[in-house]
C-alpha positions as CSV (number, residue, x, y, z in Angstrom):
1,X,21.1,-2.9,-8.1
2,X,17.4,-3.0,-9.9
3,X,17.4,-2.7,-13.7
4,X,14.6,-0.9,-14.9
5,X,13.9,-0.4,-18.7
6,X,11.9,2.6,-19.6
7,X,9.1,2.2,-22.7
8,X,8.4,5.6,-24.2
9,X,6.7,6.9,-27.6
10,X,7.1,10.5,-27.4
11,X,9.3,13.2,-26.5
12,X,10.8,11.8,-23.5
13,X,10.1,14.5,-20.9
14,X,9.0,11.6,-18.3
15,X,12.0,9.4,-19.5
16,X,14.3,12.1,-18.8
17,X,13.1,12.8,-15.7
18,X,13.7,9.6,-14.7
19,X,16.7,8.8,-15.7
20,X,17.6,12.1,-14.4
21,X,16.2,11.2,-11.0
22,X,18.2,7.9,-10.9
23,X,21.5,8.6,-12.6
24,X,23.5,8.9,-8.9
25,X,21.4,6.3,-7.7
26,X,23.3,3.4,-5.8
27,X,20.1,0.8,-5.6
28,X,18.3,2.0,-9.2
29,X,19.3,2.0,-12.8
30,X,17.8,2.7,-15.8
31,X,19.9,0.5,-17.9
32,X,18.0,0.6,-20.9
33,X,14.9,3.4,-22.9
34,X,12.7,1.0,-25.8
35,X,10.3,3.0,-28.2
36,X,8.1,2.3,-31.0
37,X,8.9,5.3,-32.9
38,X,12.0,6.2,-34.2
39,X,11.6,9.8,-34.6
40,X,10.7,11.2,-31.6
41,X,12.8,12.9,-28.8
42,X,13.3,10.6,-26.3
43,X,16.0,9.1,-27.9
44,X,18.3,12.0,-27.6
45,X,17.2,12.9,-24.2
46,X,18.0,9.8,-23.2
47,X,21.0,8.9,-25.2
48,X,22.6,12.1,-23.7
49,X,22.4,11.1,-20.2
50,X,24.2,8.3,-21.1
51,X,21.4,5.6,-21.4
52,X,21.0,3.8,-24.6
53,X,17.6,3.3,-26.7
54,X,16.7,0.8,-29.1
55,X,13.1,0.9,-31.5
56,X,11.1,-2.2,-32.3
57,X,8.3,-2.5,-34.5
58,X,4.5,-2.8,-33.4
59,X,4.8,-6.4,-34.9
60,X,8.2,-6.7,-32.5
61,X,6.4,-5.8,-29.3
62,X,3.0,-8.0,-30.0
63,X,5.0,-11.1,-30.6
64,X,7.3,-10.2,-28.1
65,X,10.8,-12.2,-28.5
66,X,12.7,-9.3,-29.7
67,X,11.8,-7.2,-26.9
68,X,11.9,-9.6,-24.4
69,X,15.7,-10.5,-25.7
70,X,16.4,-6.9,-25.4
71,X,15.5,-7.0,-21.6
72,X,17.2,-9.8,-20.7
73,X,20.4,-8.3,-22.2
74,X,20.2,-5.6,-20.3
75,X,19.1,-7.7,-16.8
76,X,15.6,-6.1,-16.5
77,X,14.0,-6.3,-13.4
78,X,11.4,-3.7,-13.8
79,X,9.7,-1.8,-16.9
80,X,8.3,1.4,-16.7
81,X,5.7,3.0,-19.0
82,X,6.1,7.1,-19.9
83,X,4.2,8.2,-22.4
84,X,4.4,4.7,-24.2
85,X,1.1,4.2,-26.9
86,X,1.3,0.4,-27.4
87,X,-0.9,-2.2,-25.4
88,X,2.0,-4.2,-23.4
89,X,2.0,-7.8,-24.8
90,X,1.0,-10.6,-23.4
91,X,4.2,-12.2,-23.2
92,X,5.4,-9.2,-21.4
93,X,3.1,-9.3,-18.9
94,X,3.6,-13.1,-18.4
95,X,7.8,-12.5,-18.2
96,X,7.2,-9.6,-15.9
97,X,4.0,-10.0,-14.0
98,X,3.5,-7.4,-11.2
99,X,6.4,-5.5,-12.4
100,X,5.4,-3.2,-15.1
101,X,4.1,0.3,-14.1
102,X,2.2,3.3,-16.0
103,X,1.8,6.5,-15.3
104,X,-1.8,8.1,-16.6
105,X,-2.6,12.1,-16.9
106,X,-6.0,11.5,-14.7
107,X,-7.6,10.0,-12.1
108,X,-8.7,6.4,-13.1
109,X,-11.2,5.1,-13.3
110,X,-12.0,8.3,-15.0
111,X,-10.9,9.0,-18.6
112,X,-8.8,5.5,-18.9
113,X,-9.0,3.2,-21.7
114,X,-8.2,2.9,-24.8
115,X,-7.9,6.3,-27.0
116,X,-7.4,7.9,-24.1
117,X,-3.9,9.7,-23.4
118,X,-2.4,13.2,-24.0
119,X,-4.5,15.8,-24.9
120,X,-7.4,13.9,-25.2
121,X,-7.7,13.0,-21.8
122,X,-7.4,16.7,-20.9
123,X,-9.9,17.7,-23.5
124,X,-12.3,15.6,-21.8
125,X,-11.3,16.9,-18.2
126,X,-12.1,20.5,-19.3
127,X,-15.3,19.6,-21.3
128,X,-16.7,17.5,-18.7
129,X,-16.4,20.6,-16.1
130,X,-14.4,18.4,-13.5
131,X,-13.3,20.3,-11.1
132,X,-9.8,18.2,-10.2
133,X,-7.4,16.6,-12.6
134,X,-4.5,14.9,-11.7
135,X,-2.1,11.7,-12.5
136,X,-2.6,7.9,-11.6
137,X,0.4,5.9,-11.2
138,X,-0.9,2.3,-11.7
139,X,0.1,-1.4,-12.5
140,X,0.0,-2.9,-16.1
141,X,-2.6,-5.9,-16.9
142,X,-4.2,-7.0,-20.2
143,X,-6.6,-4.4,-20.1
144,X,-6.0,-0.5,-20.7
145,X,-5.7,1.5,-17.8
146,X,-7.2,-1.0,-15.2
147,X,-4.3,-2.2,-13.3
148,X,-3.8,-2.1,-9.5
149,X,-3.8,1.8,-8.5
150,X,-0.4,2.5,-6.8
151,X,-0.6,6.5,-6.3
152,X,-2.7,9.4,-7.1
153,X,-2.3,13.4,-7.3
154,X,-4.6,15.3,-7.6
155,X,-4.7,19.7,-8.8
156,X,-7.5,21.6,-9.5
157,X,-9.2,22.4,-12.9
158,X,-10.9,25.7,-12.9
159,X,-13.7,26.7,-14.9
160,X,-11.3,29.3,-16.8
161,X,-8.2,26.2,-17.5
162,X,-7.6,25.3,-20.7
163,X,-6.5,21.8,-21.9
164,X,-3.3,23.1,-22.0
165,X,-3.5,24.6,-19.1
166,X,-4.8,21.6,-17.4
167,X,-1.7,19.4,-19.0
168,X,0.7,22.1,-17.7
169,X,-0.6,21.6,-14.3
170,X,-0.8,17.4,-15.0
171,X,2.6,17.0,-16.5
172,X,4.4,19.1,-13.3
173,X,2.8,16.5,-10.6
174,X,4.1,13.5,-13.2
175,X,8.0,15.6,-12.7
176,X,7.5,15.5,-9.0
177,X,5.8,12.1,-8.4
178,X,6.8,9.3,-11.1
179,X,10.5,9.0,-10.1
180,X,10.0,8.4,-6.0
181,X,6.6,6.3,-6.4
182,X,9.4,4.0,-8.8
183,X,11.6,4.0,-6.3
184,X,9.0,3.1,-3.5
185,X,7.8,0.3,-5.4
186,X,11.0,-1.2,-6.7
187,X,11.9,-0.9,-2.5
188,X,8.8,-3.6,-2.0
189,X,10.2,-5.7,-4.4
């Protein structure tokens, strides 16, 4: 059985997919959801499938030893990013190298980096006239959004979509995709 930990800021829509998506699962478990934000939804979407959540400060996650206690209580093997707006720590990525992933609402290289996430990155989709949006599942390094691409979707932008529209058609390929690309990577490992 694979541990996987879960790092969300949000409202937990991903998370609980997830979780969701692995609760019968006899190889996967998501043992364990941490957030930097105390008040958002995640927690009880995830607290009432049964999975337990724990916050830590932005100070907690930089230096690390907290959070990295945390995971180690639980038996970690794996950490997942959904919807998560910290930079991952260096000492995270040096206790789990290779085996954090992300999931971003476009196709990297395109509308990555810093400040980009949410809305924004949909705003830009629509003002820049692309003509295909889509998600990018990808690995974690020290730099945002430039890890090893593991998957892409794509769906199509028209010139009448909306932001919202556009993050309506982003966030139902995330539903469909995130959980099995986990699963396909956590069969390499």
């Amino acid at each position: 059985m694979k541990n996987i930990a879960i790092f969300a800021s949000g409202s937990g829509t991903n998370a609980e997919n997830i979780a969701r998506y692995f609760a019968k699962s006899e190889t996967v478990n998501v043992a364990v959801v941490l957030s930097n934000n105390r008040n958002v939804g995640v927690h009880a979407r995830v607290n009432k499938l049964g999975v337990p959540s724990f916050v830590f400060s932005r100070d907690e996650f930089v230096e690390g030893k907290a959070v990295l206690a945390k995971l180690t209580e639980y038996k970690i093997d794996f950490i997942v990013l959904a919807g998560f707006m910290n930079k991952i720590s260096d000492a995270l990525l040096k206790a789990y190298p290779g085996k954090i992933i992300n999931i971003h609402p476009a196709l990297l290289p395109k509308y990555g980096g810093k400040g980009m996430f949410g809305m924004h990155v949909h705003e830009a989709v629509v003002a820049a006239k692309e003509k295909e949006s889509g998600i990018t599942i990808h690995y974690i390094d020290e730099n945002y959004d430039e890890g090893a691409i593991i998957f892409q979707a794509t769906c199509p932008v028209l010139s009448s979509d909306t932001p919202e529209e556009v993050a309506t058609k982003v966030h139902a390929l995330e539903y469909a995709h995130y959980p099995h690309v986990i699963e396909e990577v956590l069969n390499m490992l």
